[in-house]
C-alpha positions as CSV (number, residue, x, y, z in Angstrom):
1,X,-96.8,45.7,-81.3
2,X,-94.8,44.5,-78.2
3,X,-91.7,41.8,-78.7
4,X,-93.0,38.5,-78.7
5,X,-92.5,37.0,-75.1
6,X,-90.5,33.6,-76.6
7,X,-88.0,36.1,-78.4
8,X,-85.1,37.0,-76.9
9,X,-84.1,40.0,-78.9
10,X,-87.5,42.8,-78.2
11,X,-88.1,45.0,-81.5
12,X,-86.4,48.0,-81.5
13,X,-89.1,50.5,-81.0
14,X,-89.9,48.4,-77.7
15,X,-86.4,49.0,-76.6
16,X,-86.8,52.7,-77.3
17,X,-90.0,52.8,-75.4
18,X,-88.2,50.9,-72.5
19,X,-85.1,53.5,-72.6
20,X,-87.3,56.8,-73.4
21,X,-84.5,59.5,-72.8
22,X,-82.5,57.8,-75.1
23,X,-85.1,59.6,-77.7
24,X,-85.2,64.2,-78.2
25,X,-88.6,65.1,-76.7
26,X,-88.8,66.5,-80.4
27,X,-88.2,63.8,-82.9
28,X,-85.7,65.8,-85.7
29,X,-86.8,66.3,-89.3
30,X,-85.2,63.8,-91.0
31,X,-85.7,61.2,-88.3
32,X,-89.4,61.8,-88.7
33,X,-88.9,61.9,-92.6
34,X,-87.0,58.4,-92.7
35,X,-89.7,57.2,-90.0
36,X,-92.3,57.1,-93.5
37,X,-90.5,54.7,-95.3
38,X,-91.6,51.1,-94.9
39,X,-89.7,48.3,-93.0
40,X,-89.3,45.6,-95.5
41,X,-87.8,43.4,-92.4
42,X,-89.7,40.6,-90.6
43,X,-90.5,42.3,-86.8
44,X,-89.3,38.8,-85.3
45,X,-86.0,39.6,-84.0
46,X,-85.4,43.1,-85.1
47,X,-82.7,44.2,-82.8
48,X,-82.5,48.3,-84.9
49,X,-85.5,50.2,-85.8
50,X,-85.2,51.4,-89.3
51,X,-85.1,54.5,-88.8
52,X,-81.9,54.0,-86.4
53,X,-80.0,52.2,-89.1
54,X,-80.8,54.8,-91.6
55,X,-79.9,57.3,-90.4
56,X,-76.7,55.8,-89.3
57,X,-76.1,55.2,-92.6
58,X,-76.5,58.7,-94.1
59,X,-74.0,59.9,-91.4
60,X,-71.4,57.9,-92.5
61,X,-71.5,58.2,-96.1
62,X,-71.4,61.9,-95.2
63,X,-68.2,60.8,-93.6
64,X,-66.9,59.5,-96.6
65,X,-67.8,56.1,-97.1
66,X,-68.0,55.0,-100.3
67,X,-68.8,51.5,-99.7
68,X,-70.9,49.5,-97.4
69,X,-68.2,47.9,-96.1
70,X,-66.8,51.5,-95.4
71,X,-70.6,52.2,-93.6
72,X,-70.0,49.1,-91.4
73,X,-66.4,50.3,-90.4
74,X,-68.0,54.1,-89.7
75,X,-70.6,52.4,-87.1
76,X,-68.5,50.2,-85.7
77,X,-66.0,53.0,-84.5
78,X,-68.6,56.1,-84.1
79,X,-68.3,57.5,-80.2
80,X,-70.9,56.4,-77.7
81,X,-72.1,60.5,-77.7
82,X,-73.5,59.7,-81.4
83,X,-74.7,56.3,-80.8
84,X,-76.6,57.7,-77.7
85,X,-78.2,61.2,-80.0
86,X,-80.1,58.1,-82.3
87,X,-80.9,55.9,-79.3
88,X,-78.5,53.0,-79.3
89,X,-78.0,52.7,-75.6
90,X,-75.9,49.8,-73.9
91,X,-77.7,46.3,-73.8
92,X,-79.6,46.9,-70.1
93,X,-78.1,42.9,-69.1
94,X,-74.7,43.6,-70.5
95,X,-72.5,46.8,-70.3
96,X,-72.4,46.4,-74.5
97,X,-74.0,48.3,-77.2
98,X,-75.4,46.0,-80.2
99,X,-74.5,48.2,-83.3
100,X,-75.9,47.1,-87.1
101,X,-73.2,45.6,-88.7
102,X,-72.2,45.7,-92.4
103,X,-74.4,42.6,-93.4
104,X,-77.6,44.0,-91.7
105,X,-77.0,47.2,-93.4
106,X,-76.6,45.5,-96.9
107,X,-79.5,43.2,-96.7
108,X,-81.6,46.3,-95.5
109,X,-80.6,48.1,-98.1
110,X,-81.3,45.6,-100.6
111,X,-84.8,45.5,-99.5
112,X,-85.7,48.7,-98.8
113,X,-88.7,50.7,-100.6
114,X,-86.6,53.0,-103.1
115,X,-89.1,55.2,-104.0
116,X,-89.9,55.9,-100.5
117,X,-86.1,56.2,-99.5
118,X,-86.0,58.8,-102.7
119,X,-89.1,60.3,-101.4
120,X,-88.4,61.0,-97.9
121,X,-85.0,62.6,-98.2
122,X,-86.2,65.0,-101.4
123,X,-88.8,66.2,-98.9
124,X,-86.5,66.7,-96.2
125,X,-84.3,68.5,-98.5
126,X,-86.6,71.0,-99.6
127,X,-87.3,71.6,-96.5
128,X,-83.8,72.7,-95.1
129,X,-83.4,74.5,-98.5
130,X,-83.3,78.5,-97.7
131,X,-86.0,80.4,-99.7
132,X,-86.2,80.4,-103.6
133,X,-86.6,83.9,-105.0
134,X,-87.0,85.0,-108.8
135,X,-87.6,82.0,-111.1
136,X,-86.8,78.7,-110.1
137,X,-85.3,76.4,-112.2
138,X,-85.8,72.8,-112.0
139,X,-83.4,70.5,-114.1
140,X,-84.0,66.8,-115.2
141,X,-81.7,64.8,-115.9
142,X,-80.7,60.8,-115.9
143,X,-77.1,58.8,-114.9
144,X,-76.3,55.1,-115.1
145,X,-74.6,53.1,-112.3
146,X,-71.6,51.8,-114.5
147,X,-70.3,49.3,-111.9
148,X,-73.9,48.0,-110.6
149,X,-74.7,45.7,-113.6
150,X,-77.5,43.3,-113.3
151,X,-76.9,39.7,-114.0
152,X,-78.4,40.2,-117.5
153,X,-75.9,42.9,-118.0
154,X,-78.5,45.5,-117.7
155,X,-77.5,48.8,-115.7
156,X,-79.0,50.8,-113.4
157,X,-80.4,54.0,-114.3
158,X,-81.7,56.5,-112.2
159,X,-83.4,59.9,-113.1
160,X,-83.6,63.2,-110.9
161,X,-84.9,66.5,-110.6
162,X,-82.2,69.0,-108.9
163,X,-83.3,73.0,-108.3
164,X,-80.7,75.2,-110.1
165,X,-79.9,77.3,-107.7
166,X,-79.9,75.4,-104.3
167,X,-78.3,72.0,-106.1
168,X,-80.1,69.8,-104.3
169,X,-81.9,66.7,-105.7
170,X,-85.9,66.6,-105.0
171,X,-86.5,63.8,-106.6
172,X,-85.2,60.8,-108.0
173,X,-86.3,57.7,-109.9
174,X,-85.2,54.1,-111.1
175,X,-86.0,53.5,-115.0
176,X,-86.9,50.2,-114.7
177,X,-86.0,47.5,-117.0
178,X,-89.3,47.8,-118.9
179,X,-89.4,51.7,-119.6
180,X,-87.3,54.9,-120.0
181,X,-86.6,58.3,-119.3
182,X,-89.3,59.6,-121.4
183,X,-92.0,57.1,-119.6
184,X,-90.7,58.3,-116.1
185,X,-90.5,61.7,-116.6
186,X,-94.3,62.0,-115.3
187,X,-94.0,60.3,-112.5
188,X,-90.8,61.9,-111.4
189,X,-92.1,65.2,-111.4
190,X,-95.6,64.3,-109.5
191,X,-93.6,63.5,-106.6
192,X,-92.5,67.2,-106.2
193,X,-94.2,68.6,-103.9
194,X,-94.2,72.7,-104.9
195,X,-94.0,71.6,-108.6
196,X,-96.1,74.7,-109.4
197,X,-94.3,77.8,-110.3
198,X,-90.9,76.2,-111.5
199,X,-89.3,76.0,-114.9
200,X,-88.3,72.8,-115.7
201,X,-85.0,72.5,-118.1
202,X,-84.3,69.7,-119.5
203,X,-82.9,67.5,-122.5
204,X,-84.2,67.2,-125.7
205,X,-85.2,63.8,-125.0
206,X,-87.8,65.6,-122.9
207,X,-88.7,68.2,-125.4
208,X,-92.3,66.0,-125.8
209,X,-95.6,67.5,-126.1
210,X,-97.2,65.6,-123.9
211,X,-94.2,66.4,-121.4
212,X,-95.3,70.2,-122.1
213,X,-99.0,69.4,-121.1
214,X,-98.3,68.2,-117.7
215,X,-95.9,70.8,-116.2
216,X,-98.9,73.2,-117.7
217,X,-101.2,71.5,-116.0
218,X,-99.4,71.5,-112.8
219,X,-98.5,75.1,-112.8
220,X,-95.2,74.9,-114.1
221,X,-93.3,76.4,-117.0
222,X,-90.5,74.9,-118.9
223,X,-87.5,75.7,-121.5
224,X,-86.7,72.7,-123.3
225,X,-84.0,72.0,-126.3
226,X,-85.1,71.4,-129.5
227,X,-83.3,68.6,-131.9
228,X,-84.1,66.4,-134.3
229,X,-86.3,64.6,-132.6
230,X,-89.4,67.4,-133.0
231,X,-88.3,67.9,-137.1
232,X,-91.2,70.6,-137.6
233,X,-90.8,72.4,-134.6
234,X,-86.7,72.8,-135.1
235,X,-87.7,73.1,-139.0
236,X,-90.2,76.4,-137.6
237,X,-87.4,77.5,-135.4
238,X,-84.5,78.2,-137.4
239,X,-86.9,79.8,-140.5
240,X,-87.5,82.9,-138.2
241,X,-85.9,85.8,-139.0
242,X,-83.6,85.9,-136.4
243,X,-81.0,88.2,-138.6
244,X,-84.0,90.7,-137.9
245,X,-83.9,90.2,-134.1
246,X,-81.5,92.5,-132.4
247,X,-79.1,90.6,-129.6
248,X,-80.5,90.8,-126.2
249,X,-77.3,89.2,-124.3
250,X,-74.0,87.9,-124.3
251,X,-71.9,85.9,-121.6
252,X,-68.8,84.6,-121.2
253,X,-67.5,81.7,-119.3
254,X,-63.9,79.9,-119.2
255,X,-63.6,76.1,-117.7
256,X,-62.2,72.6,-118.4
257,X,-59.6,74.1,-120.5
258,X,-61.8,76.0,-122.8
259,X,-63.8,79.6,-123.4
260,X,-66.8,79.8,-124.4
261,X,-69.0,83.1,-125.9
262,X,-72.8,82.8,-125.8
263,X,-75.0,85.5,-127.5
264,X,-78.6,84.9,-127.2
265,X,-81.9,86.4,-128.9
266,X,-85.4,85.8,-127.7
267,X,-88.5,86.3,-129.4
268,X,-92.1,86.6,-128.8
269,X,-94.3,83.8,-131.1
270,X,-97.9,83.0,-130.9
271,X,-98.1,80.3,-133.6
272,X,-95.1,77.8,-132.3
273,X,-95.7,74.1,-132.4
274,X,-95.7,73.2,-129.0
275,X,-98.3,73.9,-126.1
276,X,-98.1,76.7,-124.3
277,X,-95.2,77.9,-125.9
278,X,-94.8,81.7,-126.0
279,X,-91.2,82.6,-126.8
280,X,-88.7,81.0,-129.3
281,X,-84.5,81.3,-128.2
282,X,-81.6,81.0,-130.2
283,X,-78.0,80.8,-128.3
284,X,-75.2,80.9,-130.4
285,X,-72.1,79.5,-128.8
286,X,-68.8,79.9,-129.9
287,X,-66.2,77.5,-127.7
288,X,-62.6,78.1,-128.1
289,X,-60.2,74.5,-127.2
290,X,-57.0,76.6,-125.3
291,X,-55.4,73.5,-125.9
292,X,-55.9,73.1,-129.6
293,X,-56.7,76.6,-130.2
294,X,-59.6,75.3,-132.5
295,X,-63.1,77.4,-132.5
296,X,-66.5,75.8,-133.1
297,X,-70.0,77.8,-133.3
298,X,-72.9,76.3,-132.3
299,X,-76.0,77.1,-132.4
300,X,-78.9,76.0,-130.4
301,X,-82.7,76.6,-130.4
302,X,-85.4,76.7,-127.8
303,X,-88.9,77.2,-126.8
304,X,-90.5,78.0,-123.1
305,X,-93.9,78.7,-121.7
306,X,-92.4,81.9,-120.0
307,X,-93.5,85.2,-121.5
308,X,-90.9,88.0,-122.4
309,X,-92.4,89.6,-119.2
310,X,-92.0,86.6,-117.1
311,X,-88.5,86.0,-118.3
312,X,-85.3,88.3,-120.0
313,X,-83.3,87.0,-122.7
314,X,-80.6,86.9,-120.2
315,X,-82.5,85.0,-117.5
316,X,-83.7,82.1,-120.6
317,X,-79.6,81.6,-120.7
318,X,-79.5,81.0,-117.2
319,X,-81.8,78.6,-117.4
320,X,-80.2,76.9,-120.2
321,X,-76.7,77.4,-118.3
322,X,-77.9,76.0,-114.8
323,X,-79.2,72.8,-116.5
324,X,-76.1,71.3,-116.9
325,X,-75.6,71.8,-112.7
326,X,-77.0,68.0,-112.5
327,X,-74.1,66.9,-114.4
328,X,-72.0,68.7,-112.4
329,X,-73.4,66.6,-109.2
330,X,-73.1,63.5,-111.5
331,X,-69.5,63.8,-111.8
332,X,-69.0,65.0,-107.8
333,X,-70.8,61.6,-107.3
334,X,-68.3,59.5,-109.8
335,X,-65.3,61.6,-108.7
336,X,-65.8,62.4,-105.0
337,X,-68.0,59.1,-104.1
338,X,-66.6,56.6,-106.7
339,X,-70.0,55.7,-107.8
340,X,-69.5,54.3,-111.3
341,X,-66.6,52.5,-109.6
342,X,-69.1,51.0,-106.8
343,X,-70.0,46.8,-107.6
344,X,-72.7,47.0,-105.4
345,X,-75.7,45.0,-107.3
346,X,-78.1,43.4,-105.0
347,X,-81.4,44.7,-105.0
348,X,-82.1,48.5,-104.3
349,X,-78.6,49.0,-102.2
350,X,-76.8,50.4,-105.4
351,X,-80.1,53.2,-105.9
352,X,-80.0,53.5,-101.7
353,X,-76.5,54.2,-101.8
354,X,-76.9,56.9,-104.7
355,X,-79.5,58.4,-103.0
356,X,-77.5,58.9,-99.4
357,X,-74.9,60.4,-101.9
358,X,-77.6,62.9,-103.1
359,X,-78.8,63.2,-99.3
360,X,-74.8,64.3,-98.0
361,X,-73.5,66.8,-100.8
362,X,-77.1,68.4,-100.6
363,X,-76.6,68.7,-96.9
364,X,-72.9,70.1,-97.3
365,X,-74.2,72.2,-100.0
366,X,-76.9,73.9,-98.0
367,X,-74.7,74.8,-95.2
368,X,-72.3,76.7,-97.4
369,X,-69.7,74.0,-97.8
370,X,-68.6,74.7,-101.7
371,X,-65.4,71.8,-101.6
372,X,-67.3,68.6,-101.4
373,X,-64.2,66.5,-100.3
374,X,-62.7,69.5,-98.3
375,X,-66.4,68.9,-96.4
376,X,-66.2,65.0,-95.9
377,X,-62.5,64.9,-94.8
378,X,-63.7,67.3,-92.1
379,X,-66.6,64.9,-91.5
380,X,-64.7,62.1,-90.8
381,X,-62.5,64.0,-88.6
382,X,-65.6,64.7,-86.2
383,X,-68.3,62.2,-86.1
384,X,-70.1,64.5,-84.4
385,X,-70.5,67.2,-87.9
386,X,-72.6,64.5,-90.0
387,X,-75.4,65.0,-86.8
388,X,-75.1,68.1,-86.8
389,X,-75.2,69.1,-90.7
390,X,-78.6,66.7,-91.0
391,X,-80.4,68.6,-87.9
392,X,-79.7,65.7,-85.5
393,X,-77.1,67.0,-83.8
């Protein structure tokens, strides 16, 4: 719709049309991506189209910034040659360019659809991911926002789906006040677009029949923990004769100060309780403390929709292995970001600001970079890398 004639300031897109080489002949990805989420904002006076503020945004937290003040600051000093590449040109009466400032940003963020946000940048994710091959694992997971309280004292909680092997979050949710993880876990998932064909890992919050019934239904498989929380099934489990059932692998792994031995043995059983399930899994882990020298065993059950022919004993372990990837992103995001430091509150910013987070180590990641703060100190070296590692460059 055109600016209203009694307003000063036209609407952005209006200024766009009026400056057209200030906009690619091809409009990039995640421009076009960001372009489908919904401008909470009055038109009246909108100097920014969305899309422009966004994506100024996701630069500079790829920069760096762990704040919105820090957001602001990256705008304010980014050189004309970036402004220009997202169409902020000079004001055509006055030799000045108009950036977003730090309170726009905020009150945008605050209002902006977080679904959609989450939405748009999972999509544009899987797309730049490179090619999945072998069996795709899909892991589900949830992670408070320590610092952004509500006034009743009530903390955000978002959950996501991140692939195993690519690390990059496809999906991510905000358990509202009135539900949980186990309510969202539905709806999560049905905003994944090639659902079909992965194997979900998860929790054993999630180990749910009704859970099992919808990846089935949507093509998927899963492997899924099993506590005390489905008695019979763990009761079933651990009365097999697994002293009968010859070891199919072993792995070992060191980290954090610790080793850790995992044997595994797999085995074929029609008459689980739990749809579609087809194989039962015990891992036996025994972790050695380096520092305290003490050794614990451990051992763990399971049950997956895959088929022995589908899946190896060894590849079930990778599964259950690569789960624990999304907390490994959860503490990059508390270490590297200082989320769970972050008093951001108002409104959706503190989810907004999680999900740029997502958006910029999944964009580092997919380009090769394996030292997340290694990446962003090179960032913020070169305002021009952030443009080019999102495709706008």
């Amino acid at each position: 719709m055109p600016a209203d004639a009694s307003s000063p300031i036209p609407p952005a897109f209006d200024q766009l049309r009026e400056h057209p080489e200030a906009v690619p002949e091809e409009i990039p990805d995640l421009l076009a991506r960001l372009a489908q989420v919904p401008d909470p904002r009055d038109p009246r006076g909108v100097r920014h189209a969305l899309v422009v503020v966004l994506a100024l945004t996701a630069c500079a937290v790829l920069a760096g910034a762990t704040s919105l003040l820090a957001v602001g600051e990256w705008i304010a000093d980014a050189p004309p040659s970036v402004l220009e590449r997202l169409g902020i040109r000079p004001d055509p009466l006055c030799p000045k360019r108009f950036l977003p400032e730090e309170t726009t940003v905020r009150r945008l963020l605050a209002r902006i659809d977080g679904d959609a946000l989450d939405r748009a940048v999972g999509r544009w994710l899987a797309d730049s991911r490179p090619k999945a091959t072998g069996l795709r694992g899909l892991a589900v997971g949830g992670k408070s926002l320590r610092g952004a309280a509500r006034a009743n004292g009530r903390k955000i909680h978002l959950l996501a789906a991140l692939e195993h092997a690519t690390c990059l979050v496809l999906a991510q949710l905000d358990v509202g006040e009135k539900t949980n993880e186990i309510t969202c876990f539905q709806p999560l998932l049905d905003t994944v677009a090639d659902l079909a064909s992965a194997v979900v890992t998860s929790d054993a919050m999630h180990t749910r029949r009704e859970h099992a019934d919808h990846l089935l239904g949507r093509g998927a498989h899963y492997i899924v923990i099993v506590k005390g929380n489905q008695k019979k099934l763990r009761k079933q489990l651990k009365s097999l004769p697994w002293k009968d059932i010859p070891l199919q692998g072993r792995t070992r792994g060191t980290g954090h100060g610790r080793s850790e031995i995992r044997r595994i043995k797999a085995a074929t059983v029609n008459s689980l309780l739990f749809p579609g399930a087809r194989q039962a899994v015990q891992i036996k882990r025994r972790r050695t403390d380096h520092k305290t020298r003490k050794t614990t065993v451990k051992t763990v059950y399971a049950v997956t929709s895959l088929t022995a022919e589908q899946a190896t004993a060894a590849q079930l372990a990778e599964l259950v292995r690569d789960h624990w990837k999304i907390e490994t992103l959860h503490h990059v995001r508390d270490t590297t970001f200082a989320e769970d430091a972050s008093q951001l509150r108002t409104g959706n910013a503190p989810r907004a600001m999680a999900t740029w987070r997502n958006l910029a180590i999944g964009a580092l990641r997919t380009a090769g970079v394996k030292n997340i703060p290694a990446g962003l100190r090179r960032n913020a070296r070169d305002p021009r890398c952030p443009l080019t590692l999102l495709g706008l460059g």
